[in-house]
PAVEX-713329 format. One record per atom (N, C-alpha, C): residue in one letter; y, x negated, z. Coordinates in steps of 0.2 Angstrom, whole numbers, plus 2048, in hexadecimal, padded with zeros to 3 digits. Each point is the difference from the previous one (the first is absolute). Layout:
N
AYXZ
...
END
This chain:
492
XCE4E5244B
X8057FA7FF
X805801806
X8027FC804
X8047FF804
X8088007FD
X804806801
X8057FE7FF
X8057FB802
X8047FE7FA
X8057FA803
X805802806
X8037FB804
X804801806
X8058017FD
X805801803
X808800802
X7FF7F9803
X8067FB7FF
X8047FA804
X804800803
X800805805
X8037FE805
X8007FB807
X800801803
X8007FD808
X7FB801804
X800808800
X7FD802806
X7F68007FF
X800802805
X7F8800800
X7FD804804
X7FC8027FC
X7FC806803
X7F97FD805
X7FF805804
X7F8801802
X7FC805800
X7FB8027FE
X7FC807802
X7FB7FE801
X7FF803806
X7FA801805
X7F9805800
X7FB8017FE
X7FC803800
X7FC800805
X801805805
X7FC800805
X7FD805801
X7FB7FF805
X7FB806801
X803807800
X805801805
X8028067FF
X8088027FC
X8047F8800
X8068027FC
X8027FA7FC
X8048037FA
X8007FA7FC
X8088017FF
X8037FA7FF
X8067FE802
X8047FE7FA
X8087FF7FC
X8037FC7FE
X8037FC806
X8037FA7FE
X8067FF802
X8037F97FC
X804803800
X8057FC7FC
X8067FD802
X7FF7F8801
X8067FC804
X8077FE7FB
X8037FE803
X8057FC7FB
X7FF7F97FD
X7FD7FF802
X7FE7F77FE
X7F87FD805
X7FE7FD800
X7FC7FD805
X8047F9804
X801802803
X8057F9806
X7FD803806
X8037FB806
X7FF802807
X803805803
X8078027FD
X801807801
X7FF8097FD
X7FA800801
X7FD8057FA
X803806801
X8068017FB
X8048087FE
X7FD8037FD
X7FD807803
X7FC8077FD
X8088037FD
X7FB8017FA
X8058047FC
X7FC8067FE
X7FC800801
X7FB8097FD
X7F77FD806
X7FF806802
X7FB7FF803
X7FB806800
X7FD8037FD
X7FD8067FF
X7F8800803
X7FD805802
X7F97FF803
X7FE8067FE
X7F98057FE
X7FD805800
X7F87FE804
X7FF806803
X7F9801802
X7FC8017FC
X7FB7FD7FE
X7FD8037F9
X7F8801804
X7FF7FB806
X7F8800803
X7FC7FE7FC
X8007F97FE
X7F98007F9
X7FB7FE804
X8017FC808
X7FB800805
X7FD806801
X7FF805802
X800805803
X7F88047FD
X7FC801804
X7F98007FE
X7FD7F97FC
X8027FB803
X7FC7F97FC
X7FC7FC805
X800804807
X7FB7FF804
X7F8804801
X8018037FC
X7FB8067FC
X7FC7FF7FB
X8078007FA
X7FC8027FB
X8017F77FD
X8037FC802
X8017FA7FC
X8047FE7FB
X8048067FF
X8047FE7FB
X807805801
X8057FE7FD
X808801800
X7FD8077FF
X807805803
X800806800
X8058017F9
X7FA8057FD
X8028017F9
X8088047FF
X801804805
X807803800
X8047FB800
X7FF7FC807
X8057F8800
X8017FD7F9
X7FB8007FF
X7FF7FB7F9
X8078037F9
X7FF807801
X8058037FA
X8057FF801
X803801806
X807800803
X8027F8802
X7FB7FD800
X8027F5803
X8028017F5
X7FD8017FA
X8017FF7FA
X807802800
X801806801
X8068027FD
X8067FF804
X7FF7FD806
X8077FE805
X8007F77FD
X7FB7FD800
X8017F97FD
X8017FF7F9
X8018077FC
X8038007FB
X8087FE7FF
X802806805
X805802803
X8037F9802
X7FD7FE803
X8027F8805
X8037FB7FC
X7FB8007F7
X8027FB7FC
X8068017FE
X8008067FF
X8078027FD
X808800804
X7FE801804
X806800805
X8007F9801
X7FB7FD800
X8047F7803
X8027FD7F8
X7FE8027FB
X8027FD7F8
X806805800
X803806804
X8098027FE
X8037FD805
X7FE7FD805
X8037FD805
X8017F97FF
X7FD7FC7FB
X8007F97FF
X7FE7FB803
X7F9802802
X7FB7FD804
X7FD7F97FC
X8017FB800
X7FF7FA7FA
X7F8800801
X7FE802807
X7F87FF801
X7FD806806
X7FC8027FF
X7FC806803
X7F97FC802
X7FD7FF807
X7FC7FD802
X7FC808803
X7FA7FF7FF
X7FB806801
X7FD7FC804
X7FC804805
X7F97FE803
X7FE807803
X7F9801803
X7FC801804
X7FC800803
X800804806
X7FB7FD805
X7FB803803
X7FD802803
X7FA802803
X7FC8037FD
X8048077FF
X7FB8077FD
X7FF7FE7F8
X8047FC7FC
X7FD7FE7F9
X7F87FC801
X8047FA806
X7FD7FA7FF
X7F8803801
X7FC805805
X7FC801802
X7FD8077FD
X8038047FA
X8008057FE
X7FB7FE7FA
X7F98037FF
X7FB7FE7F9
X8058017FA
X805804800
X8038027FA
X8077FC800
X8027FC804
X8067FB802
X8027FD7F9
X7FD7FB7FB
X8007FE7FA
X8038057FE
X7FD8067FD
X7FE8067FD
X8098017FE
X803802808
X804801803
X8077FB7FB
X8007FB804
X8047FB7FE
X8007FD7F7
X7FB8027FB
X8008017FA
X8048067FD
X7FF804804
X8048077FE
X8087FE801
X8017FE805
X8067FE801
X8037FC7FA
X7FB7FB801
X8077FC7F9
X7FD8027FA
X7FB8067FE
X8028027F9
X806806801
X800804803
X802805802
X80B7FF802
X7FE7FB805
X8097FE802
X8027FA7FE
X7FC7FB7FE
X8027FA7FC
X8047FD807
X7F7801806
X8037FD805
X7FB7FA804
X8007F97FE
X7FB7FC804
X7FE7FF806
X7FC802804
X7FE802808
X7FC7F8802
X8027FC805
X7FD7FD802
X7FB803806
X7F97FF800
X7FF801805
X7FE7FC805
X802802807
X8027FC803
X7FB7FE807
X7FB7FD802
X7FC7FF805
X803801807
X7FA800805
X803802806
X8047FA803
X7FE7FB7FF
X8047F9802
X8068007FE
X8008007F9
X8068007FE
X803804802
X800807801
X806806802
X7FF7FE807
X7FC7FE802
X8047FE80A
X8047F87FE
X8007FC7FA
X8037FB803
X8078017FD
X8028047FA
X8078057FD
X802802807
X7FD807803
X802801805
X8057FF804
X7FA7F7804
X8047FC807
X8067FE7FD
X7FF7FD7F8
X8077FC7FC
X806804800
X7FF80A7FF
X805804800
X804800808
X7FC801803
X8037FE80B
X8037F8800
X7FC7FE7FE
X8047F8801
X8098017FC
X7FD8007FC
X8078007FD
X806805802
X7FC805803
X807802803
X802801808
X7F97FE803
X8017FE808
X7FF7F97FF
X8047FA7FE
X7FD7FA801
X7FC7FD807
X802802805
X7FD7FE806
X7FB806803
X7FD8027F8
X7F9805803
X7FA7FB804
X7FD803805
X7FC7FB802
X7FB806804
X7FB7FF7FD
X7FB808805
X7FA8007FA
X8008087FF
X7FB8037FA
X8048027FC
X7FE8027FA
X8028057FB
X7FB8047FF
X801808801
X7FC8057FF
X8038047F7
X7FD8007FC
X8028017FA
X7FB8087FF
X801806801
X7FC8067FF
X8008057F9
X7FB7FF7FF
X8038047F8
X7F9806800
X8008037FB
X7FB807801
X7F97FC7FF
X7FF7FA7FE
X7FA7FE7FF
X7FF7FA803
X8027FB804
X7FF7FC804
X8067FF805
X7FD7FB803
X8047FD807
X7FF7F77FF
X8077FE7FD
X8007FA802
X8057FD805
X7FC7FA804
X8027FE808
X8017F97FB
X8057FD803
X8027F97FC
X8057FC80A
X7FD7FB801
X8027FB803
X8067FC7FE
X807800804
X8057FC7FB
X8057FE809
X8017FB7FD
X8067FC805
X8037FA7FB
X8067FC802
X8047FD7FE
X7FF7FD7F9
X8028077FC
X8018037FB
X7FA7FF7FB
X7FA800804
X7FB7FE7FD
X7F9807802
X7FC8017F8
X7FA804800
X7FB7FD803
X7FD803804
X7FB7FC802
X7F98067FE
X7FC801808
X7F78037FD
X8038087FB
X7FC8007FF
X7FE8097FC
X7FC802801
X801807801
X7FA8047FD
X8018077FE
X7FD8047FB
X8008037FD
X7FC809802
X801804805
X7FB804801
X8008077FE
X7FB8057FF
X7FF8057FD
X801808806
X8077FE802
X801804803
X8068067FE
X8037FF7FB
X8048037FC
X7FC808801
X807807800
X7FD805801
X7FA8027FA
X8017FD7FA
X7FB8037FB
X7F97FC7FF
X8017FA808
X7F97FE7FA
X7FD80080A
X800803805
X7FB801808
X7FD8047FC
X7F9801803
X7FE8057FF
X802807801
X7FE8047FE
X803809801
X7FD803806
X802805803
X7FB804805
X7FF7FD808
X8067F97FE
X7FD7FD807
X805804806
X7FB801809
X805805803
X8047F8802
X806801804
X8057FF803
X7FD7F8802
X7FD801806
X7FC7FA802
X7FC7FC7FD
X7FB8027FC
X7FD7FD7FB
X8057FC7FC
X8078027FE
X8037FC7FA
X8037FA804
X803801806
X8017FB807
X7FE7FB7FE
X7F7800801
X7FC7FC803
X7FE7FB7F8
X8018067FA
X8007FB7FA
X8057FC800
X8068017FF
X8077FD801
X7FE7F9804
X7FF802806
X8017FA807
X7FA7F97FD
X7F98067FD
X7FC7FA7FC
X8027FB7FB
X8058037FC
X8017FA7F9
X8057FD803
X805802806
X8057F9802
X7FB7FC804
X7FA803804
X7FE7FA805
X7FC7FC7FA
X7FE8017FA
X7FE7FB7FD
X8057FB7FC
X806802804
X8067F87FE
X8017FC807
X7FD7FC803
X8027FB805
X8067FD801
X8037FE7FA
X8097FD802
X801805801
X8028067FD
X804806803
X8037FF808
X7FB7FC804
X802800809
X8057F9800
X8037FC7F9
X8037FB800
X808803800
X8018057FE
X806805800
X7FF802807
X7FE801803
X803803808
X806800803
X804802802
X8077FF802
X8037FF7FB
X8007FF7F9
X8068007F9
X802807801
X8008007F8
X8028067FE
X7FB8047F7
X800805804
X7FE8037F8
X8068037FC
X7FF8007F9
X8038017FD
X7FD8067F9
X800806801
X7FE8057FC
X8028027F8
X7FD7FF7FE
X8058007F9
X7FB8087FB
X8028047FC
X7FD8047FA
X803806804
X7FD8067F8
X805804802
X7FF806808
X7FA8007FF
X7FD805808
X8047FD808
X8007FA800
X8037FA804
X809803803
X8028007F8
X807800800
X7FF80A801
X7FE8027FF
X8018087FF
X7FE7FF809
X7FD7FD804
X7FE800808
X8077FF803
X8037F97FF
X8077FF7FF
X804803800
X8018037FB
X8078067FE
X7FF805804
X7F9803804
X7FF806802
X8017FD80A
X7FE7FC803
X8027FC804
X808801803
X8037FD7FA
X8078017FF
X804805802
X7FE8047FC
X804805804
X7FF804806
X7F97FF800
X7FF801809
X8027FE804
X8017FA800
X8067FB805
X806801800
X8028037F9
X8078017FD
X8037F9800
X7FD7FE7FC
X8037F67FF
X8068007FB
X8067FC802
X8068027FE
X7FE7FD7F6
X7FD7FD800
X7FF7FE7F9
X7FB8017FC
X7FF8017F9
X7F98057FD
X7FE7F97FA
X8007F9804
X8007FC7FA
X7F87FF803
X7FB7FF7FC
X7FA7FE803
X7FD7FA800
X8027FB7FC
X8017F9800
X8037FE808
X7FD7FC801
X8007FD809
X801806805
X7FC8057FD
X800806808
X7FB7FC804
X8047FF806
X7FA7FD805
X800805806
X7F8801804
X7FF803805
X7F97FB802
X801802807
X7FA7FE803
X7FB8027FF
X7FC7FB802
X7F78037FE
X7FF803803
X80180380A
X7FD805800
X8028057FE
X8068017FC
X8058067FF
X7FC8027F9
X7FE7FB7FC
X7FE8017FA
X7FA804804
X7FB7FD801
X7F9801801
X7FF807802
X805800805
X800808802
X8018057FB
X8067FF7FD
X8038057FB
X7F98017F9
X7FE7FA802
X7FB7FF7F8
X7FA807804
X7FC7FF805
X7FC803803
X803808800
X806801801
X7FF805800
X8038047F9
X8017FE7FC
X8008007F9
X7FA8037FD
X7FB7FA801
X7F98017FD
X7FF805801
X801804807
X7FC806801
X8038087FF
X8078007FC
X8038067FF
X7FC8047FB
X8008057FE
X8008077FF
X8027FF7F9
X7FF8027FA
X8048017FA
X8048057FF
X802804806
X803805802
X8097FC803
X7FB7FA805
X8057FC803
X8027FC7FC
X7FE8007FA
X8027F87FD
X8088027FC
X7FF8057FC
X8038047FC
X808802803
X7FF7FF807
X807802806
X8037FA800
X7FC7F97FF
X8017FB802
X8097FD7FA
X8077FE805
X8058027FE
X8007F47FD
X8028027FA
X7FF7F97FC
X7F87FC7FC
X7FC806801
X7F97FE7FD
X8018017F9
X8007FC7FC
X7FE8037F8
X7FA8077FD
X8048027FE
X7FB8077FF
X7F87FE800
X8017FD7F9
X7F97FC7FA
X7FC7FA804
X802800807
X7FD7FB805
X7FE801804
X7FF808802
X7FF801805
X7F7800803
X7FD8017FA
X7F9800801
X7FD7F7801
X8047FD7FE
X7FD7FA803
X8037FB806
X805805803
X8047FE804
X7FB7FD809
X7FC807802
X7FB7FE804
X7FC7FB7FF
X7FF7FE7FC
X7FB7FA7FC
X8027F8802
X8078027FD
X8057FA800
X8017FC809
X80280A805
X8027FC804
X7F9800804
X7FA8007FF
X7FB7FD804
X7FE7FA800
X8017FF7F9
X8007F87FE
X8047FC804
X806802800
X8067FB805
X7FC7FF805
X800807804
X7FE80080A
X7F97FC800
X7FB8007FA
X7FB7FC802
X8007F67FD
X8068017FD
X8017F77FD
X8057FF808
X806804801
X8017FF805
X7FC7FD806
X7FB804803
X7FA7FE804
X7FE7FC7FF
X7FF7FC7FB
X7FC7FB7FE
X8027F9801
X8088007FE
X8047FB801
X804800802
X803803805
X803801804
X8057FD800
X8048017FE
X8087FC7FE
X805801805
X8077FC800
X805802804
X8028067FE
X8028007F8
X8058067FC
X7FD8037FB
X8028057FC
X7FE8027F9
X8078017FE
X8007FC7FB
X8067FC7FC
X8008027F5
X801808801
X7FF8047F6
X8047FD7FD
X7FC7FE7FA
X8027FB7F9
X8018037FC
X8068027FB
X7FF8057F8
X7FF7FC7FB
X7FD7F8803
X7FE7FB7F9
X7FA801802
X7FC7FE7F8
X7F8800802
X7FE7FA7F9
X7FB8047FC
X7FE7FC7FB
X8048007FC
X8058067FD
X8067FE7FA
X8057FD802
X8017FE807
X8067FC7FF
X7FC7F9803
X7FB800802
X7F97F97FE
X8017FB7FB
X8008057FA
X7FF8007FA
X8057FB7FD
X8058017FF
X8087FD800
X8007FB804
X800801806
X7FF7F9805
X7FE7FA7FC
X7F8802800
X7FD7FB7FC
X8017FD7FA
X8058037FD
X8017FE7F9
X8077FB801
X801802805
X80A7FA803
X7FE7FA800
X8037F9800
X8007FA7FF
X7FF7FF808
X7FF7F9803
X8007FF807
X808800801
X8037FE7FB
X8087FE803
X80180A800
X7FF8057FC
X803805802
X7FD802807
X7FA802801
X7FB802803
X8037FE808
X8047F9803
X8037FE803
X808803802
X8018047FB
X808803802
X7FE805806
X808801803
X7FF806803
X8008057FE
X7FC8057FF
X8008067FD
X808807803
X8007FF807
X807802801
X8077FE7FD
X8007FA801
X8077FF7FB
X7FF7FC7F9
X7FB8027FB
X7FF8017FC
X8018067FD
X7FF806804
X8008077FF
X808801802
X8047FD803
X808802800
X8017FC7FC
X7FF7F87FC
X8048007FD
X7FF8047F8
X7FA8027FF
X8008077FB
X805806801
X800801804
X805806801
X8067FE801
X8027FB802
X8077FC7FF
X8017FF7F8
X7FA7FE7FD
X8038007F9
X8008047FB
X7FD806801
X7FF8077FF
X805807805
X8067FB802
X804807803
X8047FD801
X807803803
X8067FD804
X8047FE7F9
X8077FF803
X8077FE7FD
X8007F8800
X7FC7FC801
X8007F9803
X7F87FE7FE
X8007F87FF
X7FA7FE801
X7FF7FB807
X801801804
X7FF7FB806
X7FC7FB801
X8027FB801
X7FC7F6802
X7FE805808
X7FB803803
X7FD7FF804
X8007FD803
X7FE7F87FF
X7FC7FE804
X8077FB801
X8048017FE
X8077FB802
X801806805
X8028057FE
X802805806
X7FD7FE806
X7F98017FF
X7FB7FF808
X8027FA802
X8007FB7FE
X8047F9804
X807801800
X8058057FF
X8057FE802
X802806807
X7FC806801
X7FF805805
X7FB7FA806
X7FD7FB7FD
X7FB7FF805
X8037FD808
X8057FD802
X803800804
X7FE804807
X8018077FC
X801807802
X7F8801805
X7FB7FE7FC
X7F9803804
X7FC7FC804
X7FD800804
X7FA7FE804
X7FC7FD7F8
X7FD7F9806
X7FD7FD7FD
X7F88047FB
X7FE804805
X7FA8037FC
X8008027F9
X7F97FD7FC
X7FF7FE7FA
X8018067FD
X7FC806804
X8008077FE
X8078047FC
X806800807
X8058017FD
X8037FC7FC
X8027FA7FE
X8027FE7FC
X7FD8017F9
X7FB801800
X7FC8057FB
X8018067FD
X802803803
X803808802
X80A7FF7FC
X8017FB803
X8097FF7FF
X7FE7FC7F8
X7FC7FF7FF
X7FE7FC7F9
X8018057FA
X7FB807803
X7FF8067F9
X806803800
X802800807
X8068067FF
X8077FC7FC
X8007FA804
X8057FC7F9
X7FF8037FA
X7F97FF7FD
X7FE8017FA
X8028097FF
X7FF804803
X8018047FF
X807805800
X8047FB803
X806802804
X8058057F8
X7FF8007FA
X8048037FD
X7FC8057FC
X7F9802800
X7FC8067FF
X8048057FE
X803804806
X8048067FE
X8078037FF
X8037F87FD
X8057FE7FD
X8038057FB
X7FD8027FF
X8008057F7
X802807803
X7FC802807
X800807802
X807803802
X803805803
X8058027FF
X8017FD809
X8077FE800
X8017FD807
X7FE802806
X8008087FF
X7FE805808
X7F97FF802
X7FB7FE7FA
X7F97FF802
X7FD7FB7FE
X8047FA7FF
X7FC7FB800
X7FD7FE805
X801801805
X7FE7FB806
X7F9805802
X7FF8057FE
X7FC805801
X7FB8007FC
X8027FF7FB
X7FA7FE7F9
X7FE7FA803
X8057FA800
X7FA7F9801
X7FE802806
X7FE804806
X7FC801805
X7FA8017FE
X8018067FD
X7F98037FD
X7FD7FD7FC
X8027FD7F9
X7FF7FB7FD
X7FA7FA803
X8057FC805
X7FF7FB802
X7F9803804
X7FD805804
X7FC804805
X7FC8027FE
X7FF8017F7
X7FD8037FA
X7FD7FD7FD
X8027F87FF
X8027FB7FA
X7F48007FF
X7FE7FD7FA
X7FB7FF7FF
X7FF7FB800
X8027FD806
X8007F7803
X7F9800804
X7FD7F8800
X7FB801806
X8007FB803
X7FC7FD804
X8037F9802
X805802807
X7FF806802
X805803807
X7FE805802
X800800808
X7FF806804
X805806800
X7FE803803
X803806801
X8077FE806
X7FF7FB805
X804800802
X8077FD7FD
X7FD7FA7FA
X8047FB7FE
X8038047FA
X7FC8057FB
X8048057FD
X805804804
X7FE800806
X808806801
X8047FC802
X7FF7F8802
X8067FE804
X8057FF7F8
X7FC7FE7FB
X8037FD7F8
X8058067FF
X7FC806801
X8038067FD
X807801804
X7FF801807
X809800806
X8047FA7FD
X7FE7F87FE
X8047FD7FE
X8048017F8
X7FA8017FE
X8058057FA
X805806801
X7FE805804
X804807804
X8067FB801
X8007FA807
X8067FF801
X8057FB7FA
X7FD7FD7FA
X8027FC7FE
X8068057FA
X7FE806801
X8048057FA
X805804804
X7FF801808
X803804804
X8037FD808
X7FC7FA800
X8027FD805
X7FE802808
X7FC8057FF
X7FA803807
X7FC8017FC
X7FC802806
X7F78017FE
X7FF808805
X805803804
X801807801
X7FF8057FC
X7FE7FF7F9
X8008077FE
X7FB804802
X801807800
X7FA806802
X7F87FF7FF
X8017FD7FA
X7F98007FB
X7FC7FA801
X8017FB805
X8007FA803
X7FB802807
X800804804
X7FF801807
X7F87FF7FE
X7FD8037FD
X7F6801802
X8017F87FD
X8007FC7FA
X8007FA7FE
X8017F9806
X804802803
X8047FB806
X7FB801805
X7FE804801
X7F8801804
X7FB7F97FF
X7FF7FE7FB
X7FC7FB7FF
X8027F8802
X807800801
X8047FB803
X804800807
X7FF7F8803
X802800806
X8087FD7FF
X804800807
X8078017FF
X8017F97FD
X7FD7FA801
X8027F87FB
X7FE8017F9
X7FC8057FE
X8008037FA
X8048017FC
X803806804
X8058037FD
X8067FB7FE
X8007FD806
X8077FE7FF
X8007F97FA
X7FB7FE7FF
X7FE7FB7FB
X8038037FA
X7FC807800
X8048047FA
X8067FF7FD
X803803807
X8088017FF
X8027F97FC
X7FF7FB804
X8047FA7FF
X7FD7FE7F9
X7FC8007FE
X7FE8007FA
X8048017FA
X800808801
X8048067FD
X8087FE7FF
X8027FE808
X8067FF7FE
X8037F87FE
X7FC7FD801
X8027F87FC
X7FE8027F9
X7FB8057FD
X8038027F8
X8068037FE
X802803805
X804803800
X8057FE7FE
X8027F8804
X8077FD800
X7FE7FD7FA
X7FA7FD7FE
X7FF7FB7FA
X8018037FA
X802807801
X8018057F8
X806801801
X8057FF808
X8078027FE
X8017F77FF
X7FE7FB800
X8037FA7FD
X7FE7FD7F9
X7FB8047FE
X7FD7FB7FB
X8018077FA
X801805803
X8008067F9
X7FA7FF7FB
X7FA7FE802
X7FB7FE7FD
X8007FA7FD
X8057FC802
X7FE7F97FD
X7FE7FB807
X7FA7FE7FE
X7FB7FB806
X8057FB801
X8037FB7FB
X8057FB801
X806801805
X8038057FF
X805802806
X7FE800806
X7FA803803
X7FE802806
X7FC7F8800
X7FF7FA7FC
X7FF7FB803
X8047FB802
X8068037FD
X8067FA802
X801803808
X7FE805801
X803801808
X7FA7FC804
X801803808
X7F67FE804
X803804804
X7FA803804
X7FF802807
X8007FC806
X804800806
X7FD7FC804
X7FF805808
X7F9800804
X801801808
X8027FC802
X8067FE806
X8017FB805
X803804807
X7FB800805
X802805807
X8018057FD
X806804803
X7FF8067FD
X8068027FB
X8007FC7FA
X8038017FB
X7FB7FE7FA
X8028047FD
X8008007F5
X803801800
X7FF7FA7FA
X8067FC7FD
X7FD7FF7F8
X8048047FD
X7FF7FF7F9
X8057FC7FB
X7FF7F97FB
X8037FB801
X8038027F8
X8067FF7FD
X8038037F8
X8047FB7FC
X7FE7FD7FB
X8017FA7FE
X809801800
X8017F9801
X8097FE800
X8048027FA
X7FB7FE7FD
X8028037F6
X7FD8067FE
X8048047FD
X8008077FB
X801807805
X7FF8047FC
X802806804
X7FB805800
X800806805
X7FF805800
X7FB7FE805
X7FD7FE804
X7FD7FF807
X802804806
X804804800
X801801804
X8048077FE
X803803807
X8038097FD
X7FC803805
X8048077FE
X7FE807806
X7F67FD802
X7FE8047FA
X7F88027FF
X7FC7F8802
X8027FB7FD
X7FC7FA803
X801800807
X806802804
X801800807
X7FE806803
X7FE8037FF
X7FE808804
X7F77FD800
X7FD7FE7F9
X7FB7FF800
X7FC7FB804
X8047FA802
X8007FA803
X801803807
X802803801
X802805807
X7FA804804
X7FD8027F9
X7FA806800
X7FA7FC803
X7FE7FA7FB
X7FC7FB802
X7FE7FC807
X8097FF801
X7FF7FC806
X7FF803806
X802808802
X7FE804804
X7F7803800
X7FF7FF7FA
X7F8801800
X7FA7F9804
X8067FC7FF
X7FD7F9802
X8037FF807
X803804805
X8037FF804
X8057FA802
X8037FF7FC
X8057FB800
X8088017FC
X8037FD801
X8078017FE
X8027FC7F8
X8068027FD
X7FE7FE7F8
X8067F9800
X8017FC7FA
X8047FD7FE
X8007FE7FA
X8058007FC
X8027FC7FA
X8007F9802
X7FE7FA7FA
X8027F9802
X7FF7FF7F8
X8057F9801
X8017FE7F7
X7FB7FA800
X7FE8007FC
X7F97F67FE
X8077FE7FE
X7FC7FA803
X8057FA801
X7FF7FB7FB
END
């Protein structure tokens, strides 16, 4: 019998994969999906099922008792809904049924299982949803297949499904031989040469473990893995010489997950040979895949259409700070202030939104918290450039620079109009907090104006407190960020 749920909000997912089976547990399903528990074990239920046929009987103990463990943790967490599935190694294991009945007498847990179409089309839906402007492949690698999925303006297109996963190639094959299998199952996909020049996009966990270990080779100032971009041939290269380390060499390898490191050559062969194939401009790593697919698909078309970035601030906006902020009145009343690009104004949107996060913390470090915060945040829907520039605009919105120490390797990813967008960002929240002390209607009765080389910030004829020491140091701060000289004026 399936035990009753808890009613709560949140919503679970577990994942049963060939080699690792996963919780995760969101806050809600909306377009900004908040991880509130995420747990993952290596269990290998793939693991000799290209052998012997069937799920590894060790896997199988340890997938029971940790999807035990999974119900229970998501029913003390208050998970109103627990969605199951899996993929490859059940779907194709003679004992798969066998497997998935044990589960739900055993954990009172129902297992969807999930076809190869299906987990490549969850998949493209987990990357769309948080690159909205994905347009290339989707490489989807899990220990028992390789799903390629075709996607541009915001749409799935072809699939295919292949058996290249580390647990299900044949065994025994030397170096070149697995190559030349490899290179066989993609040339029997023809679009794959319709992606030429895009971009790929690598998604599962071997993928991101190539990612993380890349990382700090380069020593990249940020350890987020969602929109890590590198070149294909940077990729390609680093994938090839991956593949052919030592298990001696792997073990030295500094950011490689321990419990991944026997699949790791596997993984990065597969990249440098899908790279070859389809030759893309970039490799562009996604940490959505099918579970956050999954939710996707479940949103309405009016959610499905939000921005996933300033849906994810206004959640932390309303879950943090001394204030609840009209954002989007903010962002039109700083807009004055930016260049007309969409991007930015996008950018000066969230941070609105986000402008009073570390409200609560003690004054010495808030501006340091919302950096980090802001740097760290479980937002998608933004690069690695446009997170740092978000995160300086918060630094100077709390401290009024973007100098601090801990700032330098970040600031790397941006160029000097960058920055300075920051700043001015920063510091128009800046003033909007010493006018409005958290009230949006204050800081609407004033406006910003450029004209030559003055700002001009305008405060109504009627009422008080528009003005004073701190509004004029700040209005001081700004206009020198903007290169221009300051002025008070009263509405007429």
């Amino acid at each position: 019998m399936v035990p009753e749920r808890s009613t709560g909000s949140g919503i679970g997912v577990v994942d049963v994969g060939s080699n690792s089976i996963r919780l995760a547990i969101f806050a809600e399903a909306s377009r900004a999906l908040l991880p509130i528990f995420n747990e993952k074990v290596l269990c290998g239920l793939g693991r000799g099922l290209a052998e012997s046929g069937r799920l590894n009987p060790e896997g199988v103990t340890s997938a029971l008792e940790n999807l035990a463990r999974f119900v229970a943790m998501a029913d003390a967490m208050g998970a109103r809904e627990v969605l199951a599935f899996a993929t490859a190694a059940v779907r194709d294991a003679q004992d798969g049924q066998e497997f998935m009945h044990l589960v739900r007498q055993q954990c009172g847990l129902e297992i969807r299982l999930m076809d190869g179409g299906e987990e490549a089309r969850l998949s493209a839906l987990g990357v769309v949803s948080s690159i909205p402007d994905a347009d290339g492949i989707v490489g989807d690698l899990g220990g028992g297949s390789l799903e390629l999925i075709s996607v541009g303006e915001q749409r799935v297109m072809e699939n295919a499904t292949l058996p290249l996963g580390p647990f299900r190639v044949p065994s025994g094959l030397k170096y070149g031989d697995l190559v030349d299998y490899v290179d066989a199952e993609l040339a029997a996909l023809p679009w794959l040469e319709k992606a030429r020049g895009k971009t790929l996009y690598p998604v599962g966990g071997s993928w991101r473990s190539i990612a993380r270990v890349h990382m700090r080779h380069v020593r990249y100032p940020l350890r987020v893995i969602h929109y890590y971009e590198i070149s294909s041939r940077a990729a390609a290269e680093f994938g090839a010489v991956v593949s052919k380390l030592s298990g001696q060499t792997l073990r030295r390898l500094k950011g490689a997950p321990k419990r991944r490191l026997d699949v790791l050559p596997h993984g990065a062969l597969i990249l440098n040979r899908l790279i070859a194939r389809v030759q893309p401009s970039s490799v562009v790593f996604s940490s959505y895949g099918v579970r956050e697919g999954m939710i996707f698909d479940m949103l309405t078309s009016e959610e499905r259409a939000q921005d996933p970035l300033i849906e994810a601030a206004r959640e932390m906006a309303r879950r943090g700070g001394r204030f609840r902020p009209d954002g989007d009145s903010l962002a039109e009343w700083l807009s004055p202030l930016l260049p007309e690009s969409s991007s930015v104004r996008r950018l000066a949107r969230a941070a609105c939104w986000l402008g009073d996060i570390t409200g609560l913390d003690h004054p010495d470090y808030r501006g340091e918290h919302a950096y980090f915060r802001v740097l760290r945040m479980p937002a998608v829907g933004i690069d690695h450039a446009e997170r740092s520039l978000l995160a300086l605009a918060l630094l100077s919105r709390y401290e009024g620079d973007i100098d601090a120490d801990f700032t330098t390797e970040t600031k790397k990813l941006l160029n000097d109009e960058d920055l300075t967008v920051a700043q001015v960002i920063g510091l128009a929240l800046r003033l909007a907090f010493a006018i409005g002390a958290g009230s949006t209607e204050r800081v609407r009765a004033t406006s910003l104006r450029l004209s030559g080389q003055r700002l001009t910030l305008r405060v109504p004829r009627q009422g008080a407190g528009f003005r004073g020491d701190v509004v004029s140091r700040r209005l001081e701060a700004l206009s020198r960020a903007l290169g221009r000289s300051a002025e008070f004026k009263t509405a007429d």
